[in-house]
KEKE-3310 file (N, C-alpha, C; in steps of 0.2 Angstrom, whole numbers, plus 5000, padded with zeros to 4 digits):
npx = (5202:5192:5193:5190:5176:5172:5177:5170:5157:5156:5159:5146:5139:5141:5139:5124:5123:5122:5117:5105:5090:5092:5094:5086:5077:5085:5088:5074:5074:5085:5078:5066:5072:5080:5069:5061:5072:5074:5059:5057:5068:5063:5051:5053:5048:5035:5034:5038:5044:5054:5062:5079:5084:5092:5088:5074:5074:5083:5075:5063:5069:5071:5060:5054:5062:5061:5047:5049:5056:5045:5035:5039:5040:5028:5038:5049:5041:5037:5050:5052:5042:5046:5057:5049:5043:5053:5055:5043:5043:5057:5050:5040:5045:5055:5043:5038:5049:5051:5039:5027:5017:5001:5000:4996:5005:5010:5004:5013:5018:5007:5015:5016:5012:5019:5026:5030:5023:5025:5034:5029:5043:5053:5051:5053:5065:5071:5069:5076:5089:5105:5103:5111:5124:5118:5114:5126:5133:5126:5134:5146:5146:5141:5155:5164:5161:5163:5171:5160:5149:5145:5144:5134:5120:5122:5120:5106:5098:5100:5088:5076:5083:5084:5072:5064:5071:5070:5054:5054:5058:5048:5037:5040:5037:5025:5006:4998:5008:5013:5003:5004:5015:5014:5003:5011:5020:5014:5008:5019:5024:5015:5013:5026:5023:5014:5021:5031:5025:5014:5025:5034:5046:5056:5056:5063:5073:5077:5078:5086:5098:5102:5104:5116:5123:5124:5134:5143:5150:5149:5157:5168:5174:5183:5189:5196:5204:5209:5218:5226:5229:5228:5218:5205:5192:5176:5170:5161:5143:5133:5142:5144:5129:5129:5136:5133:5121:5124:5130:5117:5110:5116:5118:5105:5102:5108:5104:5090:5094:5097:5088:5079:5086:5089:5072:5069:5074:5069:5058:5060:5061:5051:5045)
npy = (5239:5232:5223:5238:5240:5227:5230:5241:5236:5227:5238:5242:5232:5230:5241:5238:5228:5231:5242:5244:5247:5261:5261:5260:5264:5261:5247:5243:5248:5241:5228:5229:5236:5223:5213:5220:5216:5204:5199:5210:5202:5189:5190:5196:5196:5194:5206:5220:5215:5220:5227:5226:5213:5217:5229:5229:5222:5233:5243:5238:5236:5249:5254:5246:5248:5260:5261:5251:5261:5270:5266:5258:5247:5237:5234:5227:5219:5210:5205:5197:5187:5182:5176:5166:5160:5152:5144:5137:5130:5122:5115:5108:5101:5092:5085:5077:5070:5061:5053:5058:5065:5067:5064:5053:5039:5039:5033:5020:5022:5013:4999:4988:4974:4972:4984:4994:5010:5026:5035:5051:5055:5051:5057:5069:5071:5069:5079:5091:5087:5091:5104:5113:5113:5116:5130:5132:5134:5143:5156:5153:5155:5170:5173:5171:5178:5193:5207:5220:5226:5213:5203:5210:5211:5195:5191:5200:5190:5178:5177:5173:5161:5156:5152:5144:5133:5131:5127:5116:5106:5107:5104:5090:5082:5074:5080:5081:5082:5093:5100:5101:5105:5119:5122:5122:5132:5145:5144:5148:5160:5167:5169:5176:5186:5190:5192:5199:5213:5214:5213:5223:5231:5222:5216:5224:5226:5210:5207:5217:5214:5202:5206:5214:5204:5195:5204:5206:5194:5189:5198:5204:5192:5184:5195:5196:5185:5188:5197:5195:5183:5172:5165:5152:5155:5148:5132:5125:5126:5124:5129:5140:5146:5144:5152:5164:5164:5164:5176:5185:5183:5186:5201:5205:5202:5212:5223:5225:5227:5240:5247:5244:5248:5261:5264:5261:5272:5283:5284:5283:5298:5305:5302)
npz = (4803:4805:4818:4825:4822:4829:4842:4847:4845:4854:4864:4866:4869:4883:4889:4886:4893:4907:4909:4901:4904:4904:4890:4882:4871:4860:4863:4857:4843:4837:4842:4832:4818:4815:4815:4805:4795:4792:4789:4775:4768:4767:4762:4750:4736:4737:4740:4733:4721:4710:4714:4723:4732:4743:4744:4748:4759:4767:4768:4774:4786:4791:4792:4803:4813:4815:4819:4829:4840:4841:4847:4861:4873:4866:4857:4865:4870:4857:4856:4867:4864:4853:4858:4867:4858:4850:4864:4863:4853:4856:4869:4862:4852:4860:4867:4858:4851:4865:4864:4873:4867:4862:4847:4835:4826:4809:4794:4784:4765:4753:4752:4755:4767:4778:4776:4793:4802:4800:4814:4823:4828:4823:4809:4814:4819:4808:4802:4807:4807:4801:4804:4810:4801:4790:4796:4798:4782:4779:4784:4781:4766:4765:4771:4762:4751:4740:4742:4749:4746:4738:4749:4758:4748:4749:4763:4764:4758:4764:4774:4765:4760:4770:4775:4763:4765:4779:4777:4770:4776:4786:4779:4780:4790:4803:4798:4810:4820:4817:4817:4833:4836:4830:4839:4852:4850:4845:4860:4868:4859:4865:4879:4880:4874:4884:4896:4893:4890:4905:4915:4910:4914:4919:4908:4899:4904:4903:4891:4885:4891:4886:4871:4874:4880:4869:4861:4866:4871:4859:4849:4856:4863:4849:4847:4858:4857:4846:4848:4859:4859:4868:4872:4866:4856:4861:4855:4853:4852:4861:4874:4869:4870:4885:4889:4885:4892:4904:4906:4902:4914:4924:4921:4922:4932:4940:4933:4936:4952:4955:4950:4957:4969:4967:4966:4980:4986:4979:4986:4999:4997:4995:5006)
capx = (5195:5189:5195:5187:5170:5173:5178:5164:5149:5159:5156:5140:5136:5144:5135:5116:5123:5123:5112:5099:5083:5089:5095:5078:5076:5091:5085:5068:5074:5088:5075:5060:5076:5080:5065:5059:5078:5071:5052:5058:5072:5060:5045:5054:5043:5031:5031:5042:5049:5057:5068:5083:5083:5095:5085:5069:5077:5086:5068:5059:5072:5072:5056:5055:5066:5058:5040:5052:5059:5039:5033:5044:5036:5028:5043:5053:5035:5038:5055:5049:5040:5051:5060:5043:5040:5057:5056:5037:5045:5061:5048:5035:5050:5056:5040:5037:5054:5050:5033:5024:5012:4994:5001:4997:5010:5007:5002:5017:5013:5003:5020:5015:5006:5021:5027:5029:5018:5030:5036:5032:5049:5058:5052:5056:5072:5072:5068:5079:5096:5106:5102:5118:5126:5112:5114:5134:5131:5126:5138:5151:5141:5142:5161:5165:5157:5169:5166:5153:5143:5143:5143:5128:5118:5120:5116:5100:5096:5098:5082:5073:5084:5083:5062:5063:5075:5066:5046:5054:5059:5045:5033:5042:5035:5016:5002:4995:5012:5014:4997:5005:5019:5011:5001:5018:5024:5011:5005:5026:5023:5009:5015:5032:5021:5010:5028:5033:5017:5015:5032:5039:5053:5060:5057:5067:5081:5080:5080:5094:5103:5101:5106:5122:5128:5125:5136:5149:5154:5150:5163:5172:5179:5185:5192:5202:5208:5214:5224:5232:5233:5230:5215:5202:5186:5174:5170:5154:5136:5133:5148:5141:5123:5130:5140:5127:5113:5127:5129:5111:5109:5120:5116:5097:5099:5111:5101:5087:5094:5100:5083:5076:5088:5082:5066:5068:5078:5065:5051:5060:5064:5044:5042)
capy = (5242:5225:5225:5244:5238:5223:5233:5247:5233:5223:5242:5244:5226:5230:5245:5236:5222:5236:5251:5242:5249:5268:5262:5254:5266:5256:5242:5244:5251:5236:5223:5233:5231:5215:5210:5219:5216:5194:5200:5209:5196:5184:5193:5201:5193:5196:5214:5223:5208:5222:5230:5222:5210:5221:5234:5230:5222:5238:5248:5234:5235:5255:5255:5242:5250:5267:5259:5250:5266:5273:5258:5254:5241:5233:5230:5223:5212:5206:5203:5192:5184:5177:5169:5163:5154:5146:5141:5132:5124:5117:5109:5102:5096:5088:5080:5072:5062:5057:5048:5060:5070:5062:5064:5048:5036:5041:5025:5020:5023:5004:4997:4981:4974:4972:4990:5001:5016:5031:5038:5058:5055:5050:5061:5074:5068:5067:5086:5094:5083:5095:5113:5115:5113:5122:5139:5137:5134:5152:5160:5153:5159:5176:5176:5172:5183:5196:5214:5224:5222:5207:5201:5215:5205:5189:5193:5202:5183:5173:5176:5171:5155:5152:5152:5140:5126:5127:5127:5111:5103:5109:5098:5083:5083:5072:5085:5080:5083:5100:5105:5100:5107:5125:5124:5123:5140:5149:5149:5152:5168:5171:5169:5177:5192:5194:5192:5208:5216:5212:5215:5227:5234:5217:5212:5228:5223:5207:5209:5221:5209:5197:5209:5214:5197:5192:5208:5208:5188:5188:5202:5202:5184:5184:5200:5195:5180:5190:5202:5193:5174:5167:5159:5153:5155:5142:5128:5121:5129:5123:5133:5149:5146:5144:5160:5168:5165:5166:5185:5188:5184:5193:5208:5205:5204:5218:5230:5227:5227:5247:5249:5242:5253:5267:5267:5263:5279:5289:5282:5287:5305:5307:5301)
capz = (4803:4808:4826:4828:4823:4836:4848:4848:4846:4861:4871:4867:4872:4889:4891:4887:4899:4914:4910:4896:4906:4901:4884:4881:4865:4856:4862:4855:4837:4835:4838:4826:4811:4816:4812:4797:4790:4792:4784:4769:4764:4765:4758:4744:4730:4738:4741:4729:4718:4705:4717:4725:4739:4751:4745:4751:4766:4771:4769:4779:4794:4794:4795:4811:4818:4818:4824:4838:4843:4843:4852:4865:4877:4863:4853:4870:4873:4854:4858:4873:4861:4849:4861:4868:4853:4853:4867:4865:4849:4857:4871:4859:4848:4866:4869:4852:4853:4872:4864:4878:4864:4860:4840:4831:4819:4802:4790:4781:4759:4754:4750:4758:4773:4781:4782:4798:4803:4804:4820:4824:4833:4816:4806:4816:4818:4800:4797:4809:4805:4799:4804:4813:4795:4786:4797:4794:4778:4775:4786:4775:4761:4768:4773:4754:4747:4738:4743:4754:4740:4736:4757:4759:4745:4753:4769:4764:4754:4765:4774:4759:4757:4776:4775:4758:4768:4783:4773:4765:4782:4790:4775:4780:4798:4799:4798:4816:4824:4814:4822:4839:4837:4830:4845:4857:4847:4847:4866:4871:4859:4868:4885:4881:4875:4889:4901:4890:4892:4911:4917:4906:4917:4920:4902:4895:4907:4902:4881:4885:4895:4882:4867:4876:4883:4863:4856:4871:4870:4851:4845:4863:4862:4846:4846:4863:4853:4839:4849:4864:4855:4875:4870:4860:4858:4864:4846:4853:4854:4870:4876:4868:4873:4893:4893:4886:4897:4912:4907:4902:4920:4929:4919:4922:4939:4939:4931:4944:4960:4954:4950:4965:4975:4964:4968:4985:4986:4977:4990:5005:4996:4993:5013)
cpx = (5190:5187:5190:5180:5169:5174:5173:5157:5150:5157:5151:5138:5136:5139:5125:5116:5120:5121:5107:5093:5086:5094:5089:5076:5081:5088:5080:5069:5076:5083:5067:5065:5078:5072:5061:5065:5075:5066:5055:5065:5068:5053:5047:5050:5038:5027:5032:5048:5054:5062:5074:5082:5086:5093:5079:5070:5079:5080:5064:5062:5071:5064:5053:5059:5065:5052:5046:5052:5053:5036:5038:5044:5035:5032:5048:5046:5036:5044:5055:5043:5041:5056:5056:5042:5045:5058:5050:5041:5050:5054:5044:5039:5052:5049:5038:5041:5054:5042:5026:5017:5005:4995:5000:5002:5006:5007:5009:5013:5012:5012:5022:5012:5011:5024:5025:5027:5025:5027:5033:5039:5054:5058:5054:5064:5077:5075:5071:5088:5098:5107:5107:5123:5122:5113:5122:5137:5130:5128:5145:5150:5142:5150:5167:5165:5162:5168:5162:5149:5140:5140:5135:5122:5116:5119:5108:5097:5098:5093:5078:5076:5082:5074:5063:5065:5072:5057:5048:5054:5054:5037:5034:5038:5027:5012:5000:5001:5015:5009:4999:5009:5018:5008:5006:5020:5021:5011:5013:5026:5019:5011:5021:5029:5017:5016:5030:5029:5018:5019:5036:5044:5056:5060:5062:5073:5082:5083:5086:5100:5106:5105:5114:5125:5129:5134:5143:5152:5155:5156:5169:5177:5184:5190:5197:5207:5212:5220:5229:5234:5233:5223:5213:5195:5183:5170:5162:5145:5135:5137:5144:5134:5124:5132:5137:5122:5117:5127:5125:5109:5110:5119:5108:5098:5104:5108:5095:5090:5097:5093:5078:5079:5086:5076:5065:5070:5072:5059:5052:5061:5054:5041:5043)
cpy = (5237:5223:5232:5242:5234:5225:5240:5243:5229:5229:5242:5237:5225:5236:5246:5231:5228:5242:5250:5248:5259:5268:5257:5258:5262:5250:5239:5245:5246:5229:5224:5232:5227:5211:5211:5218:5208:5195:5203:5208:5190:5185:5200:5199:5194:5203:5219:5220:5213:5227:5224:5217:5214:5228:5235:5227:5228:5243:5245:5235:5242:5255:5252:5246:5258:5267:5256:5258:5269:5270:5254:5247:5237:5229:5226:5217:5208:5203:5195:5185:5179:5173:5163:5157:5148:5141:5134:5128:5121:5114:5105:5099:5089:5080:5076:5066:5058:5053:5049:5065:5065:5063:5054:5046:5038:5034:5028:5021:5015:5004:4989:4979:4973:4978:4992:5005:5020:5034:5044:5058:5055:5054:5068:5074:5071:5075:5090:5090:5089:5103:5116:5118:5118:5130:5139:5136:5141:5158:5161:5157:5167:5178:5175:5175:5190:5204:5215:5224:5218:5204:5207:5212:5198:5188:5194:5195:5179:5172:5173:5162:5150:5148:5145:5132:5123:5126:5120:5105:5102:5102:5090:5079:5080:5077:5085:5083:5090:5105:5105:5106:5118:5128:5129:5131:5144:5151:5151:5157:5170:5173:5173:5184:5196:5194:5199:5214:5218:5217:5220:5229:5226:5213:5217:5226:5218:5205:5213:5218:5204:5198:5211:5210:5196:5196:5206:5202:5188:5191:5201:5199:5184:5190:5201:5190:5181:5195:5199:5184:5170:5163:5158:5151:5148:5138:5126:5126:5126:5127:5138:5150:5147:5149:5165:5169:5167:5174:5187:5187:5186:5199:5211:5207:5212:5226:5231:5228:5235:5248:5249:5247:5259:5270:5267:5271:5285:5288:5286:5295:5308:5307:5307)
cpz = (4806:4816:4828:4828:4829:4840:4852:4849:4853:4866:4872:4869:4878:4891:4890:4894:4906:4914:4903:4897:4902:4893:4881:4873:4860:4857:4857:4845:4836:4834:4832:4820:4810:4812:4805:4793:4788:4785:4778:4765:4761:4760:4751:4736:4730:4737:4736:4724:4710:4711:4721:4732:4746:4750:4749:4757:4770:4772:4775:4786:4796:4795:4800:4813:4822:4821:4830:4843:4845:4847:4856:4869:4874:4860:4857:4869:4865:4854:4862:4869:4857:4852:4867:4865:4851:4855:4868:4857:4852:4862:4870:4855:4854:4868:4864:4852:4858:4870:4869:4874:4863:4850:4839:4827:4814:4797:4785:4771:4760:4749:4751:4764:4779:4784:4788:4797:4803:4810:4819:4824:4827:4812:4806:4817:4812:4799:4800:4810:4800:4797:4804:4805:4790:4789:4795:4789:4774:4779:4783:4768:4761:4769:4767:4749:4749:4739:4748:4750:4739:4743:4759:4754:4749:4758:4769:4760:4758:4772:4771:4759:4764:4777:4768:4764:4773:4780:4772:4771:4785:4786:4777:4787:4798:4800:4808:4822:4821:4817:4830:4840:4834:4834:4851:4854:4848:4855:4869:4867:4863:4877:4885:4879:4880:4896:4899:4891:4901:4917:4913:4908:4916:4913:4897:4897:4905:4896:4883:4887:4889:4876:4869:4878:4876:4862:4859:4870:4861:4848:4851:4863:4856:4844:4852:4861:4849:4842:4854:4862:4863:4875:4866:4862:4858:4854:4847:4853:4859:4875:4876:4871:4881:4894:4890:4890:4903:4912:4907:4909:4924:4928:4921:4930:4940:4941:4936:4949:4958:4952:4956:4970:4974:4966:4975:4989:4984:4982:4996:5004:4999:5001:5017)
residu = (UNK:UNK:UNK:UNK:UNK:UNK:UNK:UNK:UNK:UNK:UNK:UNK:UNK:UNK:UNK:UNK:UNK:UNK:UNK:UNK:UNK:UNK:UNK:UNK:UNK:UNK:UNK:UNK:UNK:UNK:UNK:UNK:UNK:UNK:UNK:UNK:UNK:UNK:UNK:UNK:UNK:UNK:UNK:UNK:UNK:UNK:UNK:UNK:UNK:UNK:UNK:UNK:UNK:UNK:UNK:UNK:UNK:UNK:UNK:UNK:UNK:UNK:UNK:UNK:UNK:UNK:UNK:UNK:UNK:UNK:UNK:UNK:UNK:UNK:UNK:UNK:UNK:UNK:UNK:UNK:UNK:UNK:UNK:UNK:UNK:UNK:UNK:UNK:UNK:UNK:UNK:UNK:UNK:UNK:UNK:UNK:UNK:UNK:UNK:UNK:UNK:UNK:UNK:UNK:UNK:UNK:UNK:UNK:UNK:UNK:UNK:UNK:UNK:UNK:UNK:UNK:UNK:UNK:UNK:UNK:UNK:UNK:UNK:UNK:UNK:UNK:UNK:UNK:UNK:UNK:UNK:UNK:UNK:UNK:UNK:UNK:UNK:UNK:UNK:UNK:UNK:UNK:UNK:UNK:UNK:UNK:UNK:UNK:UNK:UNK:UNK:UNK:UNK:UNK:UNK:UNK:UNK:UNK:UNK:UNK:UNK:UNK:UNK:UNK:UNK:UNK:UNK:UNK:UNK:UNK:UNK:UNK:UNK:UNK:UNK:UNK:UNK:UNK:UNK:UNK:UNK:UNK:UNK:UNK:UNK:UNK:UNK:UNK:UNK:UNK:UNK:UNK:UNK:UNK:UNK:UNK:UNK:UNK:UNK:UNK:UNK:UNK:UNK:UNK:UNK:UNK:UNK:UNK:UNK:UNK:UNK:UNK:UNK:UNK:UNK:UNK:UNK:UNK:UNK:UNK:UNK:UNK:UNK:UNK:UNK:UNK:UNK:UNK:UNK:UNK:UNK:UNK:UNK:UNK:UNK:UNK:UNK:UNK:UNK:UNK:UNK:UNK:UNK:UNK:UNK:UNK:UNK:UNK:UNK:UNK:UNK:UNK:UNK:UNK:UNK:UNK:UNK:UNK:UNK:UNK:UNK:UNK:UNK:UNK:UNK:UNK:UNK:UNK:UNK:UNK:UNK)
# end
C-alpha cells in the first residue's frame, strides 16, 4: 500500500513537473492546505482550544485549500512568497555572520569589566545549531508513532511544537539583529509576492515546478531504491536541495517554452 501511494504522488509530481500551468487549480488548492494545515496546528489554542489538534488542523487546511482553489493567482503569489521570505532570512542570516550588517554587539551581563560584548554572529550561531536535528527530530517522531491515528495526531502537533522551539531560538537572537533580520523577511515576502502578482504565468509554472520536482524526487527516489535495490538515495541535504532545484528548472523552463510556442501559434492563427 505504501509503494502505491509512492508511486501515485511520484505521477502526479511528474505531471506538475510538465503541465503545472493547466493544473494551476491543484496547485493553488495544495498550497492554500498547506498552509492553513501549518496555522491551525499552531494556533490550536488559540482558536478552538477544546477541539483536537488534527481536528482543527484538518478544518484550517480544508478551508485553505478551498480559498486557494477560489484565488488562484493569489495563492501562487503567496506561495512566491514564502519562499521569498526564506530566501531574505537565509541572506540576512548570511550577512550577520560576514559582520557586513550595521547591527551593533550586545553588552555582555555586568559580570565584570573584563567581559566581551556578544557577537550578532554568535548568537546566531547559537540559535540556529541544531535545526538540522530539531526538524529530524520530529520526523522520527512521526515515523514511531503507532497507527494512523496516532501518526495523524503527531503530524497535526508538530506545527505547534515547531513554532515553540523556533519562538525560543528566535529569543536568543540580540533584539537589534532581530529587527534586521525581520526586515530581510519581510521585504523577500514582499518581493516574492509582487514576482507572483506581476508574472503570474511564469510564477504558476514555476510553484508547479517546484511542487512536482518536490513530490517526484521525494517519493520517486525512494520508491526506486525500494524496488530495484541499484541505489540509494542521496544522505545529505545539499544533495536533495541540488536535484531539486535542477528539476524545478528544467520543468520551469519546459513548461514555458510550450507556452511560448502556444501562444505564438495562437497569434499567427488570429493573423
Amino acid at each position: 500500500m505504501t509503494s502505491l501511494v509512492l508511486g501515485l504522488l511520484a505521477l502526479l509530481g511528474f505531471f506538475l513537473l510538465i503541465a503545472g500551468v493547466r493544473l494551476i487549480g491543484l496547485v493553488a488548492a495544495f498550497t492554500g492546505g498547506a498552509i492553513g494545515w501549518c496555522l491551525g496546528g499552531a494556533l490550536h489554542q488559540a482558536l478552538v482550544p477544546e477541539w483536537s489538534v488534527a481536528a482543527c488542523a484538518a478544518t484550517a487546511a480544508l478551508a485553505g485549500a478551498a480559498l486557494g482553489a477560489l484565488f488562484i493567482r493569489p495563492a501562487v503569489a503567496v506561495w512566491f512568497a514564502v519562499i521569498g521570505l526564506g530566501l531574505g532570512l537565509l541572506l540576512g542570516g548570511v550577512m550577520v555572520e560576514r559582520g557586513i550588517t550595521p547591527t551593533a554587539p550586545v553588552p555582555a551581563p555586568s559580570t565584570g569589566a573584563t567581559a566581551a560584548p556578544e557577537q550578532p554572529a554568535t548568537a546566531l550561531k547559537a540559535a540556529r545549531s541544531g535545526l538540522i536535528d530539531l526538524f529530524g527530530g520530529t520526523v522520527d517522531e512521526l515515523q514511531d508513532a503507532h497507527g494512523n491515528t496516532d501518526r495523524f495526531r503527531a503530524f497535526a502537533g508538530i506545527g505547534g511544537r515547531l513554532v515553540a522551539q523556533l519562538k525560543s531560538r528566535w529569543e536568543v537572537i540580540p533584539s537589534a539583529t532581530r529587527t534586521f533580520l525581520t526586515a530581510m523577511t519581510l521585504g523577500g515576502a514582499a518581493i516574492g509576492f509582487g514576482i507572483g502578482i506581476v508574472f503570474s504565468t511564469w510564477a504558476v509554472a514555476g510553484a508547479s515546478s517546484a511542487l512536482g520536482a518536490i513530490l517526484l524526487l521525494g517519493c520517486g527516489l525512494p520508491l526506486g531504491a525500494t524496488v530495484t535495490g541499484a541505489y540509494r538515495c542521496p544522505q545529505s541535504i545539499a544533495a536533495w536541495l541540488l536535484l531539486i532545484g535542477a528539476f524545478t528548472l528544467g520543468g520551469w523552463a519546459f513548461q514555458m517554452r510550450r507556452f511560448e510556442a502556444r501562444k505564438q501559434a495562437e497569434a499567427k492563427k488570429d493573423d
